[in-house]
C-alpha positions in Angstrom: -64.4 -28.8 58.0 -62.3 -26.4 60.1 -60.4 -29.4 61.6 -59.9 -31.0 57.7 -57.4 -27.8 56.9 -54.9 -27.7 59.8 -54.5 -31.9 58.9 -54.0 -31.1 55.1 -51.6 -28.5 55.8 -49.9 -30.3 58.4 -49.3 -33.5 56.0 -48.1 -31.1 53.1 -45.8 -29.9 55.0 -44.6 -33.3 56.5 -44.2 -34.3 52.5 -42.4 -31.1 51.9 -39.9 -31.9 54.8 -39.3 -35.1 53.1 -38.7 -34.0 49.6 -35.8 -31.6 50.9 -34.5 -34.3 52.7 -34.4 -36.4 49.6 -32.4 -33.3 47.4 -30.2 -32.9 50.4 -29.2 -36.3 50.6 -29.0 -36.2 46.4 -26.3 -33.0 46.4 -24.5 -34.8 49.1 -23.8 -38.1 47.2 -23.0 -36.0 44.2 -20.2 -33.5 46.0 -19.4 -36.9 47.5 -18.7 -38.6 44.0 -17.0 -35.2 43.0 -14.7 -35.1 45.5 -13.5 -39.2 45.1 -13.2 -38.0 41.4 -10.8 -35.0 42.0 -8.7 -36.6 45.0 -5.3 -36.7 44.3 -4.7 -40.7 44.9 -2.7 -41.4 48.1 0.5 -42.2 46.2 0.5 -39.1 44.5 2.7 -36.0 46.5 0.6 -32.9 45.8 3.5 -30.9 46.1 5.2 -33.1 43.6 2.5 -32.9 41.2 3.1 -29.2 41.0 6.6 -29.1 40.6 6.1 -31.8 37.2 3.4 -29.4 36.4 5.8 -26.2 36.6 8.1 -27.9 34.7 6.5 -29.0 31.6 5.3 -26.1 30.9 8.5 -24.1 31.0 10.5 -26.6 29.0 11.0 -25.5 25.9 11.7 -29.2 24.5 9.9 -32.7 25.6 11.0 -33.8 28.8 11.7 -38.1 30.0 11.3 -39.1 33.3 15.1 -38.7 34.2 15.2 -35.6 33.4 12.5 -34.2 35.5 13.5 -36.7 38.3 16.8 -34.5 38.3 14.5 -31.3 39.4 12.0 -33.3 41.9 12.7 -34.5 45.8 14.1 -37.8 45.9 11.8 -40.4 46.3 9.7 -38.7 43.8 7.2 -41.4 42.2 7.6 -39.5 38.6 5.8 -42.4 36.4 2.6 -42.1 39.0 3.0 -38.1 38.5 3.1 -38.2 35.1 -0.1 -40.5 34.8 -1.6 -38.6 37.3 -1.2 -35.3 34.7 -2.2 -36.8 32.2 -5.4 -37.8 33.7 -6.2 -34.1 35.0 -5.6 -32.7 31.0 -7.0 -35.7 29.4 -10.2 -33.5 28.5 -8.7 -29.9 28.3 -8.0 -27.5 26.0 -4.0 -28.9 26.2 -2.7 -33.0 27.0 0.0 -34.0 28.4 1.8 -36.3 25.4 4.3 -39.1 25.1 7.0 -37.5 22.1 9.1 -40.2 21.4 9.9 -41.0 25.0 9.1 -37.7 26.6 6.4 -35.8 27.4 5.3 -32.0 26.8 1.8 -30.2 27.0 0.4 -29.9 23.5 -3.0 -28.4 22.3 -5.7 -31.0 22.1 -6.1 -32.5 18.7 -9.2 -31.8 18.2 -8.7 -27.6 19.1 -5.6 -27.6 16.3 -7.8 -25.6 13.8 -7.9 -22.8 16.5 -4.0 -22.0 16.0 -3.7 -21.9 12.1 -2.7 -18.6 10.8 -3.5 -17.5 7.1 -0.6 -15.6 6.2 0.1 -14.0 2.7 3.2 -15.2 0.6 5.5 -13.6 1.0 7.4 -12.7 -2.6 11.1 -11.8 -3.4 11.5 -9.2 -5.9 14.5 -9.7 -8.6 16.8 -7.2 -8.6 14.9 -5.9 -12.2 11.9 -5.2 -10.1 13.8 -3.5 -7.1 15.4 -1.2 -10.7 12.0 -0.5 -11.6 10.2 0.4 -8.7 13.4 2.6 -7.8 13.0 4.6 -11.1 9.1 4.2 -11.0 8.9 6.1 -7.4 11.0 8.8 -7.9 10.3 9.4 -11.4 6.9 8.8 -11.4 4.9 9.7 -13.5 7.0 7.6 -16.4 6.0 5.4 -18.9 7.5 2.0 -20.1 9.2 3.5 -22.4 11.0 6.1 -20.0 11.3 3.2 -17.5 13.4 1.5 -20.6 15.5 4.7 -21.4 16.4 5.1 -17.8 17.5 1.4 -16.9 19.3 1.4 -20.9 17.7 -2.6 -21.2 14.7 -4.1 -22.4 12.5 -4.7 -19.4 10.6 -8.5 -18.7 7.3 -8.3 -19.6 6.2 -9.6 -16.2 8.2 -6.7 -14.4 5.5 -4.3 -13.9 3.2 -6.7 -13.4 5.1 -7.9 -10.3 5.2 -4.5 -9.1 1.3 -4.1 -9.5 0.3 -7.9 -8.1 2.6 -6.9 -5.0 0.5 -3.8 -4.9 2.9 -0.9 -4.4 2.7 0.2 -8.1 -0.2 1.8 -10.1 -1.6 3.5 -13.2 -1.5 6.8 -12.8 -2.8 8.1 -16.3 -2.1 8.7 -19.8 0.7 11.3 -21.1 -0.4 13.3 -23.7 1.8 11.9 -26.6 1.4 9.8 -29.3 0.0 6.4 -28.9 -1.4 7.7 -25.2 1.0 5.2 -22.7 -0.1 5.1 -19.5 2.0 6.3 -16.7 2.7 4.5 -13.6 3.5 5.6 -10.1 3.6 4.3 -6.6 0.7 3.4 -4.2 -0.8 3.8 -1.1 0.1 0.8 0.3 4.1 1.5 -1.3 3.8 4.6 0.8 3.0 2.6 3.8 5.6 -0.5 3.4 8.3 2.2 3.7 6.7 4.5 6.6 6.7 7.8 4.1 4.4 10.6 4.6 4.1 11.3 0.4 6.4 10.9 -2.1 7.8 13.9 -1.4 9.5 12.4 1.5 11.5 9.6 -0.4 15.2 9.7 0.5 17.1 12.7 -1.0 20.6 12.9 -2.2 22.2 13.3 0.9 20.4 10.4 2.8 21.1 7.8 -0.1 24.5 9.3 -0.2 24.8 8.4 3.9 23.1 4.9 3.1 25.8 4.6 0.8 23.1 3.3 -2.6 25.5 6.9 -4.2 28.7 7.9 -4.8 30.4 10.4 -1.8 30.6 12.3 -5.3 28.1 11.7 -7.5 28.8 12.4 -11.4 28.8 16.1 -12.4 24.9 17.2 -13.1 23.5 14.6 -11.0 20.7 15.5 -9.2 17.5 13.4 -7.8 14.4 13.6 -9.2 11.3 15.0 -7.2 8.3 12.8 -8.2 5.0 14.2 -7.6 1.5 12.5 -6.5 -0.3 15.3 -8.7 -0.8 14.6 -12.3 1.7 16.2 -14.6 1.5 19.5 -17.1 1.0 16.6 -19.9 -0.7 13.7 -18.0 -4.4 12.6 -18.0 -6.1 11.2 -15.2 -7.0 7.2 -15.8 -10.5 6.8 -16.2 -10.2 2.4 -16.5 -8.3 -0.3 -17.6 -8.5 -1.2 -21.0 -7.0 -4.7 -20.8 -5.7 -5.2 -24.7 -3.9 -2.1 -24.0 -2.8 -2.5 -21.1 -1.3 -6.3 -21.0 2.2 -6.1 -19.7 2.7 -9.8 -19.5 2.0 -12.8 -17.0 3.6 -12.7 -13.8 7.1 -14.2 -13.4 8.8 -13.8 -10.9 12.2 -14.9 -11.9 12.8 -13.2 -15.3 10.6 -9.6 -13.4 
C-alpha cells in the first residue's frame, strides 16, 4: 500500500505535464494565427502605410490616389496601401470609404446615432417683438395697454406670446386698476441671454447713446426708465394663470 501512492502520484503528475504541454502548444498556434492575421503583407511598405494613414486623417476633403501619390516616395504601391487600410478599419469605430473616387475616414455606419446633436430651434424675432421686449424690460412692470401707448400701434396678438414661448418674458402680476391686466416683465433666463446681473444693470443712457440705438442728443425730457424686479406701489403678485384671461393669441412668428 505504501508503494500504490508514490506510483499514483508519479502518473498524475506525468498527466499533468502533459496537459500543460497540450495548452502550451494551444496559445502557441493561436499567437501563431494572430500574428499571420496582423502581418502587414510583404508588398505593403510599413512606412508607407503610415504616411497614407497620416494623411487621410488630416485632409479636410476626400483624397484619390494621385493625390496622395504626390505626398508618398516614389514607387509607392498606393492602391495596395489603400486596401490594406481599409482592411485594418474595416471593423472600427471609423472606415476608410470610397467618396466618389476618393477616399476619407468616416464613422462606421452603424455608430452614426452616436454623433447626432438635439439642438433647439433657433427663432428670429420680428422687429415688433425686439420693440416689445425693449419697452417690456425697461419698463417693466407694464401692461398691454402701456406696451400699446408706448410703441403708438396696435400690437400682433402673437407678440407676447413670442416673447413668453422664447422664454425671456413673464407675468409679473396684476395692477391695481380696473379690469386687473396683468403685468409683464423679463425673466431669468432674459437676464442670462444678455449676461446682466438684475435689471438694474440694463444699459443706461450713456451706454445706448455710445452703441449709437440714441441720439448724441436725445429730445428735451428724455430720460430712461429704471425698471424694477420688485412689485410695484400698485401691482399684485400673480398667483396662476387664468387662461380665458390671459389668451394673447397663437404664436406667429411673422406678424409678432
Amino acid at each position: 500500500m505504501c508503494a500504490t501512492g508514490p506510483r499514483r502520484a508519479h502518473h498524475w503528475h506525468r498527466k499533468q505535464g502533459r496537459d500543460m504541454n497540450r495548452v502550451a502548444k494551444l496559445i502557441a498556434t493561436i499567437e501563431t494565427e494572430m500574428d499571420v492575421e496582423t502581418e502587414t503583407p510583404a508588398s505593403v511598405n510599413p512606412e508607407h502605410l503610415r504616411m497614407v494613414e497620416a494623411l487621410l486623417f488630416a485632409a479636410e476633403e476626400p483624397l484619390d490616389q494621385k493625390a496622395l501619390a504626390t505626398s508618398l516616395p516614389e514607387g509607392a504601391d498606393v492602391s495596395a496601401l489603400i486596401s490594406e487600410l481599409q482592411s485594418i478599419y474595416e471593423k472600427r469605430g471609423v472606415n476608410l470609404c470610397c467618396v466618389s473616387g476618393k477616399y476619407q475616414f468616416r464613422t462606421a455606419s452603424d455608430l452614426a446615432f452616436l454623433l447626432r446633436k438635439e439642438q433647439p430651434e433657433q427663432k428670429r424675432l420680428s422687429k415688433a417683438a425686439i420693440e416689445t421686449l425693449a419697452i417690456i424690460a425697461y419698463h417693466q412692470p407694464v401692461t398691454r395697454a402701456e406696451i400699446e401707448d408706448i410703441r403708438g400701434v396696435v400690437m400682433s396678438k402673437g407678440t407676447i406670446d413670442t416673447l413668453m414661448e422664447v422664454g425671456w418674458v413673464k407675468i409679473r402680476g396684476r395692477k391695481r386698476t380696473p379690469g386687473r391686466p396683468v403685468t409683464y416683465g423679463t425673466s431669468e433666463a432674459f437676464l442670462v441671454q444678455f449676461g446682466l446681473e438684475s435689471v438694474g444693470h440694463l444699459p443706461g443712457l450713456d451706454e445706448l447713446k455710445a452703441a449709437g440705438f440714441l441720439e448724441a442728443i436725445p429730445p428735451s425730457g428724455f430720460d430712461v426708465p429704471n425698471p424694477s424686479d420688485g412689485l410695484g406701489p400698485d401691482e399684485d403678485p400673480y398667483e396662476g394663470e387664468e387662461t380665458e384671461e390671459l389668451a394673447t393669441g397663437s404664436v406667429n412668428l411673422d406678424e409678432a
